[in-house]
N, C-alpha and C positions, 0 to 999 in steps of 0.2 A: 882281736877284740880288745879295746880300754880296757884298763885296769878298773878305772875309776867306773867305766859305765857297767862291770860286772859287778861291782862295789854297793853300789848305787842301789842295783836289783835286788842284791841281798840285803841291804836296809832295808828296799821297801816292802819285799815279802815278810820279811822279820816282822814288822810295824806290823803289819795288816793282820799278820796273826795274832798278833799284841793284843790288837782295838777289838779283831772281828768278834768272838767271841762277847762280849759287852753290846753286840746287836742283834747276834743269830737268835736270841731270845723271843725278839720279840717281832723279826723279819716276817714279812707276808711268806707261805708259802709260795705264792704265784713270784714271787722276788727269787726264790730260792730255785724252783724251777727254770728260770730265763736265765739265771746266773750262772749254773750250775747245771742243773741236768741237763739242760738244752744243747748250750756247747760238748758235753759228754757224747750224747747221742748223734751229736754231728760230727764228733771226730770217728765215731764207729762206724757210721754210715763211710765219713772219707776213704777211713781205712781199707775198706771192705771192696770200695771201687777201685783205691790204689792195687789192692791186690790183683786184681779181674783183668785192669787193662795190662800190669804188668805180665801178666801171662802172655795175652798177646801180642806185646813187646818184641819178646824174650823169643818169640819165635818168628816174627818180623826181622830181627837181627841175625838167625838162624837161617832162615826158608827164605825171606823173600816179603813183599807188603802183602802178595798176591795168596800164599800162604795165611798170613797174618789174620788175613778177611777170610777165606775160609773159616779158620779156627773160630774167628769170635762168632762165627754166625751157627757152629756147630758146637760147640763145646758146653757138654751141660754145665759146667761148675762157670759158665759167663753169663752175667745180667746185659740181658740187650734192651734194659730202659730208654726212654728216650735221650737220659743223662748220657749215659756210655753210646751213645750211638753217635751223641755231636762230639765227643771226647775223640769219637774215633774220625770222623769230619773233619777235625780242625789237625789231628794230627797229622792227616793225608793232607790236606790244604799245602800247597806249595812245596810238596815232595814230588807228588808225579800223577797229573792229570789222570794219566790212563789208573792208574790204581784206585783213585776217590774213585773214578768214574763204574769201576770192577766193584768196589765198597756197597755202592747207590742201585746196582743191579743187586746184589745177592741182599740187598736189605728189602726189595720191593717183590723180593720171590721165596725169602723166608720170615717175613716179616706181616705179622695183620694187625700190628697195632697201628690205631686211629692216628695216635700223638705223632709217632716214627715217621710216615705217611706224608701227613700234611708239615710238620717240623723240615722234613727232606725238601719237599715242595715250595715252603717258603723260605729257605736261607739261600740267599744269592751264591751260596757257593758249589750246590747241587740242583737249581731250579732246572739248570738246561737240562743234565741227566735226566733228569725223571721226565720233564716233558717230552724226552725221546722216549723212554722206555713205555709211557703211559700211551702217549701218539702209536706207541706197534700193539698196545694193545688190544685185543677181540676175543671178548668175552663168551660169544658167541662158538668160538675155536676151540677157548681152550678151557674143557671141561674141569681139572681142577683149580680153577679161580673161579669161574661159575658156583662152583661147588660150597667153595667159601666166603661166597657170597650170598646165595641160599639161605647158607647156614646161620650166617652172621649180618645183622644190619650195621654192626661197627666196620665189617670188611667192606660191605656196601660204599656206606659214609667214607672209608678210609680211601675210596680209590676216586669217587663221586667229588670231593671234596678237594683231595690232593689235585684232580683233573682240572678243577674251576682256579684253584689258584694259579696252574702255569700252562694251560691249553689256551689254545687260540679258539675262539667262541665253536666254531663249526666242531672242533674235536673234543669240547668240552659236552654238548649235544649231544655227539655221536654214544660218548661212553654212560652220560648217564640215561640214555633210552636205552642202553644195552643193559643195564642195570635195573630198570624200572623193568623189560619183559624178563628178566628171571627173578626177580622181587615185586608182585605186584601188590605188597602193600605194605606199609610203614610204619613205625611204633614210634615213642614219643620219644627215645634215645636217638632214632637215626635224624629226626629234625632238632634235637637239643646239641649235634655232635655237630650238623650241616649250621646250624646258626651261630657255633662258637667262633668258626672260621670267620663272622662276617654279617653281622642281620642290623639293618635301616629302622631308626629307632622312628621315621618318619613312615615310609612305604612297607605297607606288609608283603610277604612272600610270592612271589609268581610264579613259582614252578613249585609239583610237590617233592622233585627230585632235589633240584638243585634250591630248592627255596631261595633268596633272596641274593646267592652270589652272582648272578647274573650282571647286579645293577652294582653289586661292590665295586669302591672303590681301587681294589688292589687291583682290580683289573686291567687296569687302565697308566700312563705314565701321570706323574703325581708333582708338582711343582714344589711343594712343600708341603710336610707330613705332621701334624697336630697330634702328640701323644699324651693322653690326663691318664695317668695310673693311681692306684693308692700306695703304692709304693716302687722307689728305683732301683731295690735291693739286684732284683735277680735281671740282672743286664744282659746276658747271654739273649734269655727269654724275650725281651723286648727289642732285639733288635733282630730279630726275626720278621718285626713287623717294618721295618725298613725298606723293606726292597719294592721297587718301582717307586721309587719318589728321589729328586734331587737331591734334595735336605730334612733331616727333622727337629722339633725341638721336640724335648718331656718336658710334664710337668706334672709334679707330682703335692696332692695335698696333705702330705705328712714334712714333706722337705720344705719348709721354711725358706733354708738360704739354697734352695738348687743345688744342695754339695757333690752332687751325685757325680762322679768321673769315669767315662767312658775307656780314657787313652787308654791305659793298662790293660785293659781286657780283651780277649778272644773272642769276635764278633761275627754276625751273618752278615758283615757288609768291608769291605775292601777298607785299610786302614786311614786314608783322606777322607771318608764319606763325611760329611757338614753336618754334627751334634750339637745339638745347642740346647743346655741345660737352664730351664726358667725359672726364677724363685716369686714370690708374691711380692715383696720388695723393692725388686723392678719393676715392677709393673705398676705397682700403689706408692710409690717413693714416699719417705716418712716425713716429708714437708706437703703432702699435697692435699687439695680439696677433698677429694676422695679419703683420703687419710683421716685428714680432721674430722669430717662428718663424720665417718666410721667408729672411730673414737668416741666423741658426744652421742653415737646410738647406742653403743654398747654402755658408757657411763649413765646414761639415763635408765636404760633397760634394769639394770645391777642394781641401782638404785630403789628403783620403785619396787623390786620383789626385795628386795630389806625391808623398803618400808611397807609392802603389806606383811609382810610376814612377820612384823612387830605391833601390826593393829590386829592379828587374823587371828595370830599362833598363840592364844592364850592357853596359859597352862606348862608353859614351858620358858625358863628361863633364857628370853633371847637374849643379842650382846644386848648394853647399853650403848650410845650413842660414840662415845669416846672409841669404843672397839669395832661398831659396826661400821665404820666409815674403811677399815683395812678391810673388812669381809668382803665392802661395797668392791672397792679398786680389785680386789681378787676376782670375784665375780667377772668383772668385768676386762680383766687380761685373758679370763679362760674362755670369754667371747670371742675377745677381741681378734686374735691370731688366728681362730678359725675361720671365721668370717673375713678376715684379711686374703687369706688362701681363695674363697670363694670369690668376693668382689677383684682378685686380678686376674681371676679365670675366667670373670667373665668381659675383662677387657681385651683378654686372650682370643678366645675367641671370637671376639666382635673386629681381628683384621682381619683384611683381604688378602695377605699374603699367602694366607693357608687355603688352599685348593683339596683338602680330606682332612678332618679331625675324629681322632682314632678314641674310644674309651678302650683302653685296656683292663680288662679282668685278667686273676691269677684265681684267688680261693675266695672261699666263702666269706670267710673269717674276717680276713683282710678289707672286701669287699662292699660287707656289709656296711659300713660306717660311708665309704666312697660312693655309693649307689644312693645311699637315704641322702648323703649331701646335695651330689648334682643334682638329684631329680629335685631337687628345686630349684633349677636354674629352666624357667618355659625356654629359651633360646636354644637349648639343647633339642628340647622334643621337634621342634619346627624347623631346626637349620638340613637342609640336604648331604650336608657337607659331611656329618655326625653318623656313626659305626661304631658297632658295640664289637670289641672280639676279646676272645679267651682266651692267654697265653702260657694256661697252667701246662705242667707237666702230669697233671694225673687228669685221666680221661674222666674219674667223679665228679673234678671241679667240673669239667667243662659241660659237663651233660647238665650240671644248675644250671645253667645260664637262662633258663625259659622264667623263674621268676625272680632274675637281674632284671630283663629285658620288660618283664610286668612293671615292675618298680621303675623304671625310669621311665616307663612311657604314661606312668599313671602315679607316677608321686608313691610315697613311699606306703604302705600300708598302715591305717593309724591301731596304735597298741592294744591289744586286748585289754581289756578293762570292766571290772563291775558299771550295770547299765547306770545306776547311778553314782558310781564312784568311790570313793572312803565310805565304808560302812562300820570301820573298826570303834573300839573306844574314845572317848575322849581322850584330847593330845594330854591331857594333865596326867590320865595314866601311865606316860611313856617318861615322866620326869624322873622318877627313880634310877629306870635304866639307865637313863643319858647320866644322871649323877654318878651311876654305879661307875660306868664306862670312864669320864670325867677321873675319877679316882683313882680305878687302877692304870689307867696311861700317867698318869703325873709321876715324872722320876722320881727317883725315892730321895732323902735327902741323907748326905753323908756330911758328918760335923766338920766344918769349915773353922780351926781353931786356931786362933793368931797365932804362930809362932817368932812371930817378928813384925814391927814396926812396914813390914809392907802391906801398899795398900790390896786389900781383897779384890779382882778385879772380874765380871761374868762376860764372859765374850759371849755373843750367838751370832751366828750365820750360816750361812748355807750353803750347797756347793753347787756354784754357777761358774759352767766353763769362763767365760770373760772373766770371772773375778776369784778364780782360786787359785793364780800366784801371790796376788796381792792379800787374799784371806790369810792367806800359812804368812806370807812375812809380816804381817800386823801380829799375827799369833807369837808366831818369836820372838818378837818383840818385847811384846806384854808379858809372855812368859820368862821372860831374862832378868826384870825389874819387879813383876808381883808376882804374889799369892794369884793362880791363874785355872781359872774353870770357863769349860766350854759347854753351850748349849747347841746343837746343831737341829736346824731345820730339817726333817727327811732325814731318812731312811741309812744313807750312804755318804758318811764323812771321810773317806777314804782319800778321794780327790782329791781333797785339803791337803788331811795328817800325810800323806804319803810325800807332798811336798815341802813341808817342814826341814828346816836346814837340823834341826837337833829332837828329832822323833820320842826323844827320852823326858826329855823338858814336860812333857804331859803324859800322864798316866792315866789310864783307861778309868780308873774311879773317878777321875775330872771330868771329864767326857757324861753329856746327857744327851740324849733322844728327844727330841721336842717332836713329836707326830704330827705327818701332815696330809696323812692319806689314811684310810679305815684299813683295817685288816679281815678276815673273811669273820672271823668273832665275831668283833664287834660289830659287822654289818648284820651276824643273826641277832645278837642281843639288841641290834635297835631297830628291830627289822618292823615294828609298829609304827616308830618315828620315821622310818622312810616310807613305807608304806603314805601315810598323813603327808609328807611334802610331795610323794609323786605326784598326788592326788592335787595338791593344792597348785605346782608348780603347773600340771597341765592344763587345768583349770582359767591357772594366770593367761598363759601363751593360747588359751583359747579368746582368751578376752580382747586377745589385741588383733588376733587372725579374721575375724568376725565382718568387720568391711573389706575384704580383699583379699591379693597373696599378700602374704608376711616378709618380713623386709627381712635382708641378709641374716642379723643378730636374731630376731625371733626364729628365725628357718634351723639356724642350729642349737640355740637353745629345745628346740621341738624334737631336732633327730636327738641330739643327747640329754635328754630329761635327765634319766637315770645314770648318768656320768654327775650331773652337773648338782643331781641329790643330794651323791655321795661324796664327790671328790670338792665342791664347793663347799655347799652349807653345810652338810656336816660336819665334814673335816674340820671347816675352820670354827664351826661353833664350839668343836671338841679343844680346837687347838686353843681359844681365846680362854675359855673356863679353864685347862690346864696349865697353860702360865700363868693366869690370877692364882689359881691354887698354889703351883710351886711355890711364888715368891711368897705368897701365904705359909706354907711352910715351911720355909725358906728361915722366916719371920718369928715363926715360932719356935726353932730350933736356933735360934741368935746365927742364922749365917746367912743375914745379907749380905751383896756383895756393897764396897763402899762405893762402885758405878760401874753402870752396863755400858759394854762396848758392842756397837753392833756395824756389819756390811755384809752383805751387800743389803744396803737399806732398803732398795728398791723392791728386795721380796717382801711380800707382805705379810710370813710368816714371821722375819727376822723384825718387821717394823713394830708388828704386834705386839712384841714384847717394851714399847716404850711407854705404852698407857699403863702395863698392869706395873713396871719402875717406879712409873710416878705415883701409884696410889699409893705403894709402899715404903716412899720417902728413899728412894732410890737414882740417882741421877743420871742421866744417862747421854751417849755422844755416838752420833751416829759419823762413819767413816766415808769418804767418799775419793775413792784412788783415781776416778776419770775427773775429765774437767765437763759438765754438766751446762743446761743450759735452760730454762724454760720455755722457747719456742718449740721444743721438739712435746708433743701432748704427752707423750707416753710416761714421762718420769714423774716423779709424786711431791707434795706436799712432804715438808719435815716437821714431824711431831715431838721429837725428841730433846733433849734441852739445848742439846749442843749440836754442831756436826762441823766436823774436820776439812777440808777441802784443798785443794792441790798447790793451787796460786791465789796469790793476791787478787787476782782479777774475779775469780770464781768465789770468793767472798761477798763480792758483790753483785754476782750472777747469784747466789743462793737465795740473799737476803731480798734482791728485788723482784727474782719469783718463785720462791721457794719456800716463803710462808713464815720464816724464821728471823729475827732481830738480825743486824750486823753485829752486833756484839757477843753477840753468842758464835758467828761463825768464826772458826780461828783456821790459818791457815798451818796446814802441817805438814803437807807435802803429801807424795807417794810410792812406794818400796818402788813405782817403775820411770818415779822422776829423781834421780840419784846421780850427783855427778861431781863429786871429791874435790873440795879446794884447791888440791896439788893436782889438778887433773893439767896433762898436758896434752893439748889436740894432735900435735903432731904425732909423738910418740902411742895414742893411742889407736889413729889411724894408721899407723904403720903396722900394731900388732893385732889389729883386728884385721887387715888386708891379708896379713899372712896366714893368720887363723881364715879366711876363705878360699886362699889359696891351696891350703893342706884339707881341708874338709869338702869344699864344694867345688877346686877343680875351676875357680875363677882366677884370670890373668890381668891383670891393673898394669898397663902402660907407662912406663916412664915419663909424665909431663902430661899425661891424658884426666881431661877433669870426669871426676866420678858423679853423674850424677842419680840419686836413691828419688824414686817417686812413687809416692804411696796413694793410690784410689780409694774410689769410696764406692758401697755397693748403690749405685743411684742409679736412674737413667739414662741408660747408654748414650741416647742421643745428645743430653749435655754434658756428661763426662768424656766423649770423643771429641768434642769442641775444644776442653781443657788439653787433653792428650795431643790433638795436634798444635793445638800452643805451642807445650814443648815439643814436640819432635820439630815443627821450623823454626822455631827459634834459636832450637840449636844446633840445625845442621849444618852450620858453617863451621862448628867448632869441631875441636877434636875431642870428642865426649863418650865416654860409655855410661849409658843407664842401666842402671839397675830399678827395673818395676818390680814392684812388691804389692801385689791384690790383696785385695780386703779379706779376711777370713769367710764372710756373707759372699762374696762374690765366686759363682760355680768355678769349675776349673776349668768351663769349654768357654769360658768368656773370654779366657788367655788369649785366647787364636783372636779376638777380634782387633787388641793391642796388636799383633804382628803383624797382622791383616793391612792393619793404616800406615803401622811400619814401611809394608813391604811397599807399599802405593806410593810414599812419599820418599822412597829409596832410602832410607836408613835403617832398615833391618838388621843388619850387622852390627851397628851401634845398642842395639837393646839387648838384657838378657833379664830373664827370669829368674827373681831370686830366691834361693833355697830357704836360707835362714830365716832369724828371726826379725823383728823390729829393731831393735838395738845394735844387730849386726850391722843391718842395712846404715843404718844410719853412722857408725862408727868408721865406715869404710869409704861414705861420701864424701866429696868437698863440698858440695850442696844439695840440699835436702829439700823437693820439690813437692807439696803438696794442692791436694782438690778438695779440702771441706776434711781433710783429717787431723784424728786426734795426738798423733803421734807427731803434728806440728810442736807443741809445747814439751814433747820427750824432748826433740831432736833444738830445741833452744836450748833445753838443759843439759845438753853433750856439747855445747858452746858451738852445735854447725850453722853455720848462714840457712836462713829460710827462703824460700820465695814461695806466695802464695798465689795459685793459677786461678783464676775467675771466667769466664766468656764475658763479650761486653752485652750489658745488661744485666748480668746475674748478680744476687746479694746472695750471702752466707745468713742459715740463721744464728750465727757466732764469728764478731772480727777477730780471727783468730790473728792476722797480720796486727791488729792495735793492741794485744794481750803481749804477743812477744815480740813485738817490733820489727818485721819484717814488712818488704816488699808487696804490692799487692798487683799482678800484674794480669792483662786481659788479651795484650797483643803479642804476635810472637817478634815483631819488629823490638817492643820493648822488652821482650826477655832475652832476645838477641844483643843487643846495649848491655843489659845487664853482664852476661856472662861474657862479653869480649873484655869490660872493666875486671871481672875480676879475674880473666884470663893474664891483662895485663900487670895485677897488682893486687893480690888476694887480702891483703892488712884490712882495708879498709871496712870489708863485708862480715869480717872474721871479728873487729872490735866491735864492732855494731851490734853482731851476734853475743857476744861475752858480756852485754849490758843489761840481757836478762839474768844472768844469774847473779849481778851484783847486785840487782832490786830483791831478787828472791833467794834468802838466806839458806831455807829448808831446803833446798837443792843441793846443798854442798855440805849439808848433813845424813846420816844414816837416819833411817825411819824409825831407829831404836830413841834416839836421842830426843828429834822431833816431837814422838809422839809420847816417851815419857814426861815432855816439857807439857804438852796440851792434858795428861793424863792428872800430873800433880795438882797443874794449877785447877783444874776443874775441881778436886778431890776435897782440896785447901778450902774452895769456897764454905762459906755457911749453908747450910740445907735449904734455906729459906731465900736464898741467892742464885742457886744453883738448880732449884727446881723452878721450871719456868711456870707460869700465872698460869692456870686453866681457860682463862680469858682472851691471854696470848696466844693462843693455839688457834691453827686453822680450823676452820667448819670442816672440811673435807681433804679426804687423799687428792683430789682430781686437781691437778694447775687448775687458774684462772682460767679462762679462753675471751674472745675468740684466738684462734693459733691465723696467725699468719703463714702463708702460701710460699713456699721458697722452689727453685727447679734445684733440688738435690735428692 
């Protein structure tokens, strides 16, 4: 094990103990819980199985497998859950047929749980066993299974059930008429256990035996398998529902970018079986019609309850105009992503490809938010194709299922409520509390006292994966040169400080809490004021339901009222009143900072803090480490005085739709665009190649050109376009690629890359790269991109670019006229290309070297840079530097219309 990487660990636990402490104070319970007790309890539950099956290990290695199954089926100190009983599946799996097959009988002759039963039944790797062993059964014969069936309607369901999933129809018949004359009558557990397996959200039931798995699809061979879960956590579980189908995809409405990965894991389906994990993303790509309008519904929606709730809500200090425009854009990202999920599922479901689309249930919990979403999609209640199943591991969940099955087929139940609604006090009563509340969340303020000619500096930000390397090195930075206090957005600054090159540099008294979520407190102490907005909010979303069904954004504003209460308008009401406070007291205690630094801007907790800056003669510069653009809707108006930017070129991308003078944009570079004056290309590809050599086990050919190509998460059908660009254009050469996928893009989309490979015979030529961005790109001789941003890194490591288009396709960014490179559509001309620089590399190599001579910040550290844009801001007169209230945008929302790009 490194030196350095144990090194590392002991820093960062160090640090965390540092910081933690300065938050547990004032951490949600329910934080504290998921953090901490949760993983506790999961490692005793693990332990406790490790134990169980090592026992019967330990005499597997002793006796025999045949032994082994014995013991685990007899041994009282053994849990034969349905957990240990696949544990024991998978460990027979590919040691010796006849023994799983010995395993699969003594589980079906000491066993009468429901889950075991039908679990055995449907994993491809016991279906045959059991249809043998269930095919010899006669209930009739043999008086103890009669008996236990009698006795128990789970025993009933469990054999009734397991039979419909892998009998052939005449023997599925046979055993549940043999079931129904010793059982002739039913309870509401033996139909809630028979419908988990499988019930038609369309056609009701036509046996009382077998209820609806008659017409199930698993019955039947399956061309392609549609799976919508609320979660992809437990993978074992869901691919259980695999079997009889070619192929399947998930897709799940909590997973955004489809991260979900199959390959590593122990499954019910044979290791090549066709997974294909779908994200919303692809399917709504972030330049499309659908996009845009989804955007402008949710911005309008956001919009109009601010603005009733500022003619309606009297009695209560809402924001003013200057604040409530961040509340609006909040608002309205916590639509927007949900309903993004929604409208790609239901373009998902609207192909032909899929021949059964499965709703997987797991629990309650999980569920309930999954079940109140769909069930607003009518295309579900009506399609045939559509199957409700339960893939919990606890027979409780599965026996809810009768009002899952309510709820989708009738829309979600609407909320109990007084018949006429808010009966409480007036909202003016509830002012005290919210000020109360207001008060004690405001950090406390600790004297801020020059001890030196440096300038006072307030950072705030927040920890967003994309952007906490680049937070901690602006932080070190700032911290190296001033007086430096941080304000963190949320709950959990750890992300950040734990990335910090020098963790000491900031001391936990610098560090504040800026709140961005309620804690259970304060939700009692404003429990009037939520009360009054649930009321008002249903109210709203009735107003608009009223001609018709309700459009995507109203459907989930409606299932999440009570989410969108607390974690929106309150929250941020609380949040906006607290930072005008702090800097108020700030104010009064002589320690304002002399200018706010703020990134990630685009949160709209860290942006909030630029209005209450500016009332208090405060200036401030907002940071921006990507190169930005305003055709994509989703990024924001800048309110701030200043803001920082990468390149020259993005200077002028800020200014012409970002809402902000060009004079105020200053370019400063970014801790991830950094490439040293004395950099030498050659010398540094040669010790980056060896550095992949020794770590990832990749072999670089002597005279063989390397080419790095980075994707973007768009639709497959035109970023395959781009991909066979390169793969003919360069299969005359002698090339190895290195592909590097998008973070957004799943990891079962890999195979579709190797897939086109293998068709076009250059599979051998690609590999999959480990590392990171900056590897990949220090290790190529050219650096191929599709609409990425890591085009502008890879000109500031001085590598040739070439940028891949389809003919026809526009970018909504020339990234090619920003760094000067190629822009190529055909593989004949990328073939030209790379034979020219096969023959004579000089020429593509200075061409590349002429961005960084335009752009200076690149050959500078981020320290220097940004003390240069820090001073000179500081320098200005106040009356300079604070921009005109006049100058400032009306709104966070870009301008629109957005134009339509295929990326």
């Amino acid at each position: 094990m490194p030196v350095k990487w144990v090194l590392q660990r002991i820093n960062r636990i160090y640090h965390s103990a540092r910081v933690l402490p300065r938050f547990l104070g004032d951490a949600r319970m329910a934080t504290f819980s998921k953090r901490v007790l949760a993983p506790l309890k999961r490692r005793s539950s693990q332990w406790l199985h490790f134990v169980s099956i090592r026992q019967a290990r330990l005499v597997d290695m002793v006796f025999g497998y045949a032994a082994g199954n014995r013991f685990f089926w007899s041994s009282p100190s053994m849990s034969r859950s349905w957990v240990n009983v696949e544990r024991r599946v998978f460990f027979l799996h590919g040691r010796s047929g006849k023994d799983l097959d010995h395993f699969v009988d003594l589980a079906l002759s000491h066993s009468n749980d429901f889950v075991v039963w039908t679990g055995l039944a449907r994993s491809t790797l016991t279906t045959a066993r059991v249809a043998e062993v269930l095919g010899a059964l006669n209930l009739t014969k043999d008086a103890g299974l009669a008996g236990h069936v009698r006795s128990s309607h789970m025993s009933a369901a469990a054999i009734v059930g397991a039979g419909a999933l892998c009998l052939e129809s005449s023997e599925m018949e046979r055993l549940a008429r043999e079931v129904e004359a010793i059982l002739p009558w039913l309870t509401d557990g033996y139909n809630g256990a028979i419908d988990s397996l499988g019930a038609g959200l369309q056609r009701p039931p036509t046996d009382a035996y077998l209820r609806g798995l008659p017409e199930s699809g698993f019955r039947s061979k399956k061309r392609h398998r549609l799976i919508i879960a609320s979660t992809l956590r437990d993978k074992r579980a869901l691919s259980l529902l695999f079997g009889g189908s070619d192929a399947v995809t998930l897709y799940s409405l909590s997973d955004l970018y489809g991260k979900a990965d199959f390959s590593d894991e122990q499954l019910h389906c044979e290791k090549d079986f066709p997974i294909n994990v779908e994200n919303a993303r692809s399917r709504v790509t972030r330049f499309s019609e659908e996009y845009h309008a989804l955007h402008s519904e949710t911005q309008e929606l956001a919009k109009r309850v601010h603005k009733e709730l500022a003619e309606t809500g009297k009695g209560i200090d809402w924001l003013p105009t200057d604040r409530r425009i961040f509340a609006e854009m909040n608002l309205a990202d916590r639509l927007f992503f949900p309903s993004l999920t929604l409208s790609a599922l239901r373009k998902l479901i609207a192909q032909p490809e899929f021949d059964h689309v499965i709703i997987a249930l797991s629990s309650r919990n999980e569920d309930r938010d999954l079940c109140a979403m769909i069930a607003g999609l009518e295309e579900l209640k009506t399609d045939p194709r559509v199957e409700v199943v339960s893939h919990s591991t606890s027979l409780t969940e599965r026996l809810a299922i009768p009002s899952r099955l309510a709820e989708l087929r009738s829309g979600p139940p609407e909320r109990k409520r007084p018949q006429d609604g808010y009966w409480g006090p007036p909202l003016s009563a509830y002012g005290r509390q919210l000020s109360d509340v207001i008060r004690d969340a405001t950090p406390p303020i600790i004297q801020w006292t020059r001890t030196d000619e440096k300038a006072r500096v307030l950072f705030i930000g927040a920890a967003t994966s994309a952007y906490n390397d680049s937070t901690a090195a602006y932080l070190d930075a700032l911290a190296k040169r001033y007086q430096t206090r941080i304000g963190f957005a949320g709950s959990n600054p750890l992300p950040v400080l734990n990335l910090l090159a020098d963790p000491n540099a900031i001391t936990s008294s610098d560090i504040y809490r800026l709140q961005t979520t309620l804690s259970k407190s304060q939700e009692l102490r404003l429990g009037g004021l939520k009360a009054w907005l649930d009321d008002f909010l249903t109210k709203f979303i009735r107003s608009l339901s009223i001609d018709g069904h309700p459009s995507l954004a109203v459907h989930v504003m409606s299932v999440r009222t009570p989410y969108y209460v607390r974690e929106a308008l309150i929250s941020f009401l609380i949040e906006a009143h607290l930072v005008d406070r702090w800097f108020a007291n700030m104010k009064a205690a002589g320690a304002l900072p002399d200018i706010l630094v703020m990134t990630p801007y685009r949160d709209m907790f860290v942006a909030n803090a630029a209005a209450a800056a500016r009332r208090h003669g405060v200036r401030s510069v907002a940071l921006e480490p990507h190169g930005l653009n305003a055709n994509y809707c989703r990024y924001a108006m800048i309110h701030s005085d200043f803001c920082g930017v990468t390149t020259e070129a993005f200077r002028h991308e800020s200014a012409s739709g970002f809402g902000i003078p060009l004079e105020r944009c200053k370019t400063v570079g970014s801790p991830r665009l950094t490439a040293p004056l004395d950099y030498d290309l050659q010398s540094r590809t040669n010790a980056a190649r060896n550095v992949a050599r020794n770590e990832y086990g990749y072999d670089f050919k002597h005279g063989r050109t390397v080419l790095a190509f980075f994707s973007q998460p768009t639709d497959w059908g035109q970023l395959e376009k781009v991909w066979r660009i390169l793969l003919n254009g360069s299969a005359a050469q002698d090339v190895q690629i290195l592909l590097k996928t998008h973070p957004e893009e799943a990891p079962t989309r890999a195979s579709r890359y190797f897939d086109v490979a293998r068709e076009i015979g250059v599979r051998d030529k690609v590999v999959m790269w480990k590392g990171n961005a900056k590897e990949a790109i220090e290790c190529a001789d050219i650096v191929l991109v599709a609409y990425s941003a890591t085009a502008v890194e890879a000109a500031t490591l001085r590598r040739p670019v070439v940028c891949l288009a389809p003919e026809g396709v526009d970018y909504p960014l020339e990234q090619n006229r920003i760094i000067g490179a190629p822009l190529v559509r055909t593989p004949d001309e990328l073939a030209r290309i790379l034979a020219e620089f096969v023959k004579d590399p000089s020429p593509m190599q200075a061409a590349a070297a002429k961005f960084v001579s335009r752009e200076r910040q690149v050959t500078e550290d981020i320290e220097t840079s940004l003390a240069r844009l820090v001073d000179e801001i500081v320098a200005l007169p106040k009356e300079q530097a604070l921009r005109d209230p006049r100058d400032l945008p009306e709104s966070c929302f870009l301008s629109g219309p957005h134009r339509a790009f295929q990326v």
